[in-house]
N, C-alpha and C positions, 0 to 999 in steps of 0.2 A: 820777081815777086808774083804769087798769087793774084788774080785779079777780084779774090772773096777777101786781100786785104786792103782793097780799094774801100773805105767808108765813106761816109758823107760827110766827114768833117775832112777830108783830104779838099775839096774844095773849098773852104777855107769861107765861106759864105752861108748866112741862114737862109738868105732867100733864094730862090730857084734860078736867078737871074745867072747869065755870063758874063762873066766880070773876072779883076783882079781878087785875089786873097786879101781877107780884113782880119783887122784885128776884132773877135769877136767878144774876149771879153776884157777889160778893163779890169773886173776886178774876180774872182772866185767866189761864189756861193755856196761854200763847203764849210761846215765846222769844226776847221780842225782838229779838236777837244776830241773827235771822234778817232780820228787816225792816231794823235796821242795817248789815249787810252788804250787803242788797240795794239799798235805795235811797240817790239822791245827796245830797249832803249842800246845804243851802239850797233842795231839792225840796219843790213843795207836793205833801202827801198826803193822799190819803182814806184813812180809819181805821172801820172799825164801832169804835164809842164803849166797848159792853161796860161794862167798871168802870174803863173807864179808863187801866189800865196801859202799853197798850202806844202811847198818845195822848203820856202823859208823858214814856216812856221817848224817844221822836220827836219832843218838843216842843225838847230843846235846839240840836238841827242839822237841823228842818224845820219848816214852816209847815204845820200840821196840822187839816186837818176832819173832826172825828169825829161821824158821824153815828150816830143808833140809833132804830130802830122801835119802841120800846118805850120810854114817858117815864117811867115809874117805874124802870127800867135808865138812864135816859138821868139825870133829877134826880141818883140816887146818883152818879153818875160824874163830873157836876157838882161836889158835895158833895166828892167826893175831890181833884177837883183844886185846891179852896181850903182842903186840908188835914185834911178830915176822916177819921180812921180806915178808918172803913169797918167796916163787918159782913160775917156770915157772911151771903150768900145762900141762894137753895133750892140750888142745886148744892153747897155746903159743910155743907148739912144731908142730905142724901142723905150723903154722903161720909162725916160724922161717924157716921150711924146703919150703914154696913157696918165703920167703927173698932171700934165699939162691941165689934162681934163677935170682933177679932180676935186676943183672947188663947184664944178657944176655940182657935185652929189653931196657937197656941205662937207667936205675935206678942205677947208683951208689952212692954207700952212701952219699959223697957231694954235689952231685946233690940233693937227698933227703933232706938233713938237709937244705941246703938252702932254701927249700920249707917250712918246717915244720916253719922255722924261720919266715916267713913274717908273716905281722899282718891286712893287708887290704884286703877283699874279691878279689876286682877287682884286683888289682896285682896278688894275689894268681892264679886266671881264667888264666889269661894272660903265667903265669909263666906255669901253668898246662897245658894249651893247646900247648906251644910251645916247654916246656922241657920234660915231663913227659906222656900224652896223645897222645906216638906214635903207629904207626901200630904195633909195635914187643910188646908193651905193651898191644896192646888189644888182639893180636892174642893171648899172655903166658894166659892172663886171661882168654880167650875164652876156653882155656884147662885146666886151673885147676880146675876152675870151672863148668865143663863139667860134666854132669852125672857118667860118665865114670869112671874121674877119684877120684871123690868124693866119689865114692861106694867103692873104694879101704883102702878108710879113715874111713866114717861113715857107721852106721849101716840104712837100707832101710827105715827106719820109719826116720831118723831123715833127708829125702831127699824128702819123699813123698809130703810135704807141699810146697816146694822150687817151685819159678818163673822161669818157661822155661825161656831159652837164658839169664841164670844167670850171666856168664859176664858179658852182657850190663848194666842189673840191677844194678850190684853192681859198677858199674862207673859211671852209675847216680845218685848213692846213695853220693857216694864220688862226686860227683861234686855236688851234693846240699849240703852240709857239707862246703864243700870250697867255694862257690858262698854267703855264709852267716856266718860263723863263722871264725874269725882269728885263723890261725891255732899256732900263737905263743904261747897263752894261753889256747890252745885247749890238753889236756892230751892224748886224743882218738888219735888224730894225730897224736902223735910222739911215743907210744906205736903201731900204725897197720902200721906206716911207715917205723919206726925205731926200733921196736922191746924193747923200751926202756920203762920199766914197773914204775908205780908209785911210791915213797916210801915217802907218806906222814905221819904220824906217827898217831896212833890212838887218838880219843880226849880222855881225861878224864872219860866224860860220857858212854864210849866203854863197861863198866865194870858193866853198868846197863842193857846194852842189855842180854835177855831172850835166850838160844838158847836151840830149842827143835829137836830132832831126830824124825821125820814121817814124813811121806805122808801129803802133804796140805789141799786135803779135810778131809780126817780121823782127823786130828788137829782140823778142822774148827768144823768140826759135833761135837767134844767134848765140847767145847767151850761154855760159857753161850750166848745165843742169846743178842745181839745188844751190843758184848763186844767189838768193832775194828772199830775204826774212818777213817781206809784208810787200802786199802790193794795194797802190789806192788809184783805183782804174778811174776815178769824176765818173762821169753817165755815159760813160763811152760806147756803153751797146746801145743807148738809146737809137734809133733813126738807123741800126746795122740789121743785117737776115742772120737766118738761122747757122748761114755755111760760116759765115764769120764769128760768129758767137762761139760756136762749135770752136773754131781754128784757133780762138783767144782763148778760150778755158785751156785747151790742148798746151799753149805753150807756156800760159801762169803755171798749172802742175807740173810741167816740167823742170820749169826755170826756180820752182819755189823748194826752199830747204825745209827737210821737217819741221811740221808743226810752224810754218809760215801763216801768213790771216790777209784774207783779202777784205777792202773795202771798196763797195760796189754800189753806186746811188744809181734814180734812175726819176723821171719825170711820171713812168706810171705806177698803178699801184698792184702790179699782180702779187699776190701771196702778201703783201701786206700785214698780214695776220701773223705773220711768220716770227717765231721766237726772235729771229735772225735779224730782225729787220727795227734800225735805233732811229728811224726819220724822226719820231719822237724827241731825240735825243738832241738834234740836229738842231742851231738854234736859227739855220737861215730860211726855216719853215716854209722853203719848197717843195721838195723831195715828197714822192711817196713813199720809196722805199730805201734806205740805207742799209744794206745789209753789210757787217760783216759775222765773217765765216770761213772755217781753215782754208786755203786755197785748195784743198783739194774734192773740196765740194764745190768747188765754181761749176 
């Protein structure tokens, strides 16, 4: 194998530290409504495996290969799709330990649940702007999200990409999320609110999903050319260089059959603006950018 397809999730860790491989996510912040919309239905796809979710949600109307460089992330996802629960990973222990804090900023949990509860945009604005979108709340964000003290957390590569003045960002991400989607039937809501994780039970079809251990491009280059009607890459170039980025478009277009559709999220927000790009759309109101887009514009 190339050593440009060595990424930074091959170690299997957010933070810079040496250690064993974690599970790092517990659950997927992806919505899948978008991959559903996008790809056809009886289409075989490639899936980063993740924890799973967005494999199962794909497994009843496609033939799904979920792949993941990292086998301690790869087991768990396993495990979930013959039903087991699932834990919090390190990303839902990161997440629980900035909760923690936030009844200092007048986020107390009832307060919160009461939010998550409505189901009209404009009330939601309303409630947001008067309960919830105070000084002491922008200031705590303005600091966790800080360079500073993100490095304490993540490893340099996985910060390099990130939008100066990330607070604000990510209050306008979250206010575009609430300004358009009811947050009562909103999952992402009440999991980055409330801390409260999904447990919807895998379909049937769970048990037809493919799941492969490698590296994405290395998978792809194997691959008979024009075998993969849709690929949904997660943020997989987040925290990669240019030679690998390069190396992974190189084997989507090859590996993709006409008129194939990639989906492609990502932490920052270059091009943004982009016809291409549905973060909008997205109801787990992280993402800058969601783009999908033929595979052969990767």
């Amino acid at each position: 194998m190339s050593s440009s397809a060595v990424t930074i999730w091959e170690r299997g860790r957010l933070d810079a530290r040496v250690g064993p491989r974690q599970v790092l996510f517990g659950r997927m912040y992806e919505d899948p409504r978008i991959e559903l919309d996008a790809f056809p239905a009886g289409g075989r796809i490639f899936c980063i495996a993740s924890a799973g979710c967005t494999a199962m949600r794909l497994a009843p109307r496609c033939d799904v290969v979920a792949v993941d460089i990292n086998p301690v992330q790869l087991e768990y996802a396993a495990r979930r799709l013959e039903g087991d629960p699932g834990f919090r990973g390190r990303a839902e222990r990161v997440m629980d330990f900035m909760r923690f804090f936030a009844p200092l900023a007048g986020w107390w949990p009832a307060r919160v649940r009461r939010f998550v509860q409505l189901d009209e945009p404009d009330q939601q604005m309303r409630y947001w702007r008067r309960e919830l979108d105070t000084w002491r709340f922008r200031t705590a964000l303005d600091a966790l999200f800080s360079f500073t003290a993100l490095r304490s957390v993540y490893a340099p590569r996985f910060l390099d990409f990130l939008p100066k003045r990330l607070g604000k960002v990510m209050r306008a991400r979250m206010e575009r999320c609430f300004s358009r989607h009811p947050n009562r039937d909103n999952p992402y809501a009440r999991s980055l609110l409330l801390g409260e994780l999904s447990s919807d039970p895998p379909p049937p079809e769970a048990s037809r999903i493919q799941l492969v251990h490698a590296d994405a491009a290395a998978y792809l280059e194997s691959e008979p050319a024009g075998s993969f009607d849709g690929f949904t890459l997660s943020n997989i170039l987040d925290g990669t260089d240019e030679r690998y980025q390069r190396r992974l478009a190189a084997a989507v277009k090859r590996a993709a059959a006409p008129h194939a559709v990639t989906v492609l999220r990502s932490f920052g927000d270059g091009h943004a603006a982009s016809a291409a790009n549905r973060a909008p759309d997205d109801r787990s109101m992280l993402w800058g950018t969601v783009f999908v887009r033929p595979a052969a514009e990767l």
